[in-house]
N, C-alpha and C positions, 0 to 999 in steps of 0.2 A: 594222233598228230593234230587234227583238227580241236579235240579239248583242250591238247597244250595251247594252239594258236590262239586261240576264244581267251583261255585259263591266264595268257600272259597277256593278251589287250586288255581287258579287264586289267589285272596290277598294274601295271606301268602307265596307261593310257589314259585310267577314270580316279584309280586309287592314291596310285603313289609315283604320278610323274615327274617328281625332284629325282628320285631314285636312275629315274633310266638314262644314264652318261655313258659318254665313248672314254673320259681322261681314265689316266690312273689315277688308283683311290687309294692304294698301300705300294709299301716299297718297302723289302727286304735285305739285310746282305748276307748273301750265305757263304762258307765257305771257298775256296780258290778263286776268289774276286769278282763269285757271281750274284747278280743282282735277279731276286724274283718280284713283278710286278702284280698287282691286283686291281683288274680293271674294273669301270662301272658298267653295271646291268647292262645296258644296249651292247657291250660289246659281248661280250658274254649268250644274250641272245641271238644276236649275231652268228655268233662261231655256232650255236647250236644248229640254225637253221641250216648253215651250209656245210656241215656235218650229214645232216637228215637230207640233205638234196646231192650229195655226196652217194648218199646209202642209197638213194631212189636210184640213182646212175647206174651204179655196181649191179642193182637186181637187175635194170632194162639192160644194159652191156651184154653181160653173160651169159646169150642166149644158150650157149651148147657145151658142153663138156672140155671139145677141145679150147676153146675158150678159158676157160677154168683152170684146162691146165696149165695156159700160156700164162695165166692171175697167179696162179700158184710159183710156177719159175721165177716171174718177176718179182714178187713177194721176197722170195728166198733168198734171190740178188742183191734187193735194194737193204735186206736184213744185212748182209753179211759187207756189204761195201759201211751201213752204221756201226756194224762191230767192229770196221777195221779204222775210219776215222771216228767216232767218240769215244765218251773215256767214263771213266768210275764216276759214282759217287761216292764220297766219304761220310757215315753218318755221322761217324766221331771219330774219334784220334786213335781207335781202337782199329789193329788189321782186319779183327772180326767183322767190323762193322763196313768194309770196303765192298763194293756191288757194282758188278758192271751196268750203267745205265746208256752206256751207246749212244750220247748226247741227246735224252730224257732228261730232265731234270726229276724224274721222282723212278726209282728201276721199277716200281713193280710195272708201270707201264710200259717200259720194254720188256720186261717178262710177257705182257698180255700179244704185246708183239711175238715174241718167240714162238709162243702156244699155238700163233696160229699160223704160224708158218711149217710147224710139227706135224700139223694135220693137212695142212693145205697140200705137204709134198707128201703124206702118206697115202692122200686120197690117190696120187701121180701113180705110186708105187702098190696097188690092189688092183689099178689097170688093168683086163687084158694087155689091153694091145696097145700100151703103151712104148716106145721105140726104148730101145738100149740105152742113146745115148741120154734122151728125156730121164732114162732113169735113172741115169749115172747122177745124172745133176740135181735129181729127188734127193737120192741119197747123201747126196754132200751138202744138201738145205737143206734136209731134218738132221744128219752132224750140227750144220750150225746153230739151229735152234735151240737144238737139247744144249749144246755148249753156251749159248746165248741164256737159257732159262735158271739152267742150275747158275750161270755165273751172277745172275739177274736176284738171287737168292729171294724172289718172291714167290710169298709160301702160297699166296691168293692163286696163281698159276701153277704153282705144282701140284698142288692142290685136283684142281679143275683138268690137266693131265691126265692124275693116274684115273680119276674117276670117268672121265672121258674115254681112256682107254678100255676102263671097264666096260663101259655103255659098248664100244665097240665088240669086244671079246664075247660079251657075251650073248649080243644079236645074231653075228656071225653061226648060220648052222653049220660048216662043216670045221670038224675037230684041226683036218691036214690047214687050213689056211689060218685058223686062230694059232696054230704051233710055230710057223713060219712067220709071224708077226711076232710073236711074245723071243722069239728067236732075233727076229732083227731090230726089235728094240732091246734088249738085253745086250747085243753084240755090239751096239749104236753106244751104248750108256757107258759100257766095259772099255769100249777102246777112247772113249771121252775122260773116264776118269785117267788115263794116263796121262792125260795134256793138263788136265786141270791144273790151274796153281794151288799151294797148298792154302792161300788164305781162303779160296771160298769155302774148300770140305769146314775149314775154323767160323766163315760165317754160316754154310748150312745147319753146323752143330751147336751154333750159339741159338739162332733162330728157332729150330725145330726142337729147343731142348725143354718141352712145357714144363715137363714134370719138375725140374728143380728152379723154373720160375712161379709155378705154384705154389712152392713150400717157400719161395724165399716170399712174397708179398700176394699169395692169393690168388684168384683167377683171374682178376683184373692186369695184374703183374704180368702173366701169359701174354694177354694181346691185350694192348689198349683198346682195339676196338669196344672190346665187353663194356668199359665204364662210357664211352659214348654213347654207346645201344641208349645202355642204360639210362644217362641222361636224358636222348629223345625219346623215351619210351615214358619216363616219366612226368614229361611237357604233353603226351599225346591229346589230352583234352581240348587243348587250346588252341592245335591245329588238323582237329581229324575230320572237321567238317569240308573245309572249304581250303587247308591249306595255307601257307604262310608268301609263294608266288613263288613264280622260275628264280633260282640263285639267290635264291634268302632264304636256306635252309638253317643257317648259324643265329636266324633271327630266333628260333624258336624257344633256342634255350642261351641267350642272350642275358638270363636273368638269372639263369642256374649257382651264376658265382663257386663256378669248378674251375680245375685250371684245364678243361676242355671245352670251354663254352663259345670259343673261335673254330671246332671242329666241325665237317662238315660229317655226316652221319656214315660213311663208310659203309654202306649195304644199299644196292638200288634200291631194292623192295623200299626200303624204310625210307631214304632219299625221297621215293615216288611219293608217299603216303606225306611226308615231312610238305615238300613242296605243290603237289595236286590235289590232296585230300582223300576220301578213301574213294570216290567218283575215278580218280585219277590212278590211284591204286588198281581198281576193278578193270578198268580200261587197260590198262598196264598189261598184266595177266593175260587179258583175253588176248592181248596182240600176240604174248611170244606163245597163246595158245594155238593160233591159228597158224603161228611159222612152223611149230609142231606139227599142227596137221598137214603144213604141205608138205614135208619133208617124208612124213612118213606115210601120205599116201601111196607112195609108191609099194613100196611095201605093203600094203592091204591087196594090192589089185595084183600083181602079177610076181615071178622070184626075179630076187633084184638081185646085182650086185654087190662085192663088198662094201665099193667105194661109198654107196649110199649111207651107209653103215658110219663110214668115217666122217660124213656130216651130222650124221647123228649123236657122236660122240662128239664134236666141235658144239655140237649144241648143248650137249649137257654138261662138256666142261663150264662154257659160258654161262647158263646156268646157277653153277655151283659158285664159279669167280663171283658175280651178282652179289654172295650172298656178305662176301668181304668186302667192299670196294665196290664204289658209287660210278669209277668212272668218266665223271663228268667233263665233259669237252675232249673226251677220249678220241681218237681218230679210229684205232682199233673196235670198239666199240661198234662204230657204223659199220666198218667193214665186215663185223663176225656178223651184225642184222643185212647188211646186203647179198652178203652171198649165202645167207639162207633160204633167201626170197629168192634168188634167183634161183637156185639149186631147185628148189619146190615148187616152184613155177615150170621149169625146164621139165620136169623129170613128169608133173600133171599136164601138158602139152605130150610129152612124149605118148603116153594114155591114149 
């Protein structure tokens, strides 16, 4: 945090202080008469810092478990009151293409919501002694979520899910409590696909169908991501030292002359590296290495519980999402880094 702080005075302050505006700079119209805005640099820095002092709150707040669990209820709450007032987005004219965004204006970012409202009420539900009715209400927020996620058809969170789930499954030593889990998620999914509408299984299947988007146009066809990789990976020279500055990652290949060159890179990792340089890169890394170590210090020093487990796999789904999806100005984002911190702080006090 501190390199960003230095990383963005430097840009905006000595380099390129025309750049750093509060007006809007683009204006959009997208479908059902909505208008997306594109603001300047300052605003944008802005929303980042109070995102990051957001995340600092969430770790200092959450002193104790029951605490967590109260973040975890309300989480599940405030999800399912947005599932019940927002509405779809439409990518195209296509039914396939309909995705519940829960008034997001992009779904995968309430998919990033969903995901961690699935863990946040599983963590409720590995409890001891967690009370009945707490867990009645776990159980109808992780219903909603999973209903929330698939309906969200973001593949970047389903993604980060099942492999999160792994991460859990297979920390967990005893065989009786990994059965009882892989049981009530199966039971959770089974009695969700009866409600589903048919148009999402049409968008799940359009989405997750690589194979015959490969053969019609290649891999790049699969996920557009690949061909923007690709484009920043091939500017890499020009900004691996020092960086192109916070929110002018589309500068980089600005010159590419693709019809992705207004893309923003869609992977942290490479976003990091695109806008901090590889200083900022290294820095990166070692942060979510040391939320790793708090989390799973507990773990080294004494036998933990499941629930540990299940922030363990919130970590590696997040992780995994990282590797699709930049997230930038995400709200989610901070919250999956605060209550890491908090978690791992809590659990090394506990020690």
């Amino acid at each position: 945090m501190l390199f960003v702080i230095l990383h963005t005075i430097v840009t905006y302050a000595f380099l390129l202080p025309s750049e750093f505006t509060f007006g809007v700079t683009q204006e959009f119209q997208l479908q059902g008469g909505f208008v997306r805005f594109y603001q300047g640099s300052g605003m944008a820095v802005a929303r980042f810092f109070l995102f990051a002092l957001y995340a600092y709150a969430i770790a200092s707040l959450l002193k104790t478990e029951k605490m967590l669990i109260a973040f975890a209820l309300a989480y599940g709450a405030g999800l399912t009151i947005m599932m019940t007032l927002g509405g779809y987005s439409v990518i195209s004219r296509e039914i396939s293409d309909m995705r519940l965004s829960a008034g997001f204006l992009n779904p995968n970012s309430f998919g990033a919501s969903a995901l961690i409202c699935i863990f946040l009420n599983l963590f409720i539900l590995v409890k001891y002694h967690s009370g009945k009715l707490i867990k009645i209400f776990a159980i109808i927020f992780l219903g909603t979520g999973m209903f929330g996620l698939l309906s969200s058809g973001s593949r970047n969170s389903i993604l980060g899910l099942v492999v999160g789930l792994f991460v859990l499954l297979l920390y967990i030593p005893k065989v009786k409590m990994k059965i009882k889990i892989v049981a009530c998620i199966v039971f959770i999914i089974t009695l969700i696909g009866f409600f589903l509408p048919q148009h999402v299984w049409q968008t799940l299947n359009v989405r997750f169908n690589f194979i015959e988007k490969i053969k019609e146009g290649g891999i790049e066809n699969a996920n557009v991501r690949f061909g923007i990789w690709k484009d920043y990976i091939r500017e890499m020279p020009e900004y691996i030292l020092t960086g192109v500055g916070f929110n002018r990652s589309t500068e980089a290949t600005k010159l590419s002359y693709t019809t992705r060159n207004n893309w923003i890179p869609h992977n942290r990792y490479l976003h990091t590296i695109v806008e901090f340089g590889f200083i900022g890169f290294i820095l990166f890394m070692a942060g979510l290495w040391q939320l790793w170590k708090r989390i799973s210090y507990h773990s080294q020093k004494m036998k933990i519980p499941p629930s540990n487990y299940v922030i363990s796999g919130l970590f590696s789904a997040w992780i995994i999402m990282l590797l699709f999806g930049s997230y930038s100005g995400s709200r989610d984002l901070w919250i999956f880094l605060g209550i890491i911190a908090s978690y791992g702080t809590m659990k090394i006090n506990e020690n």
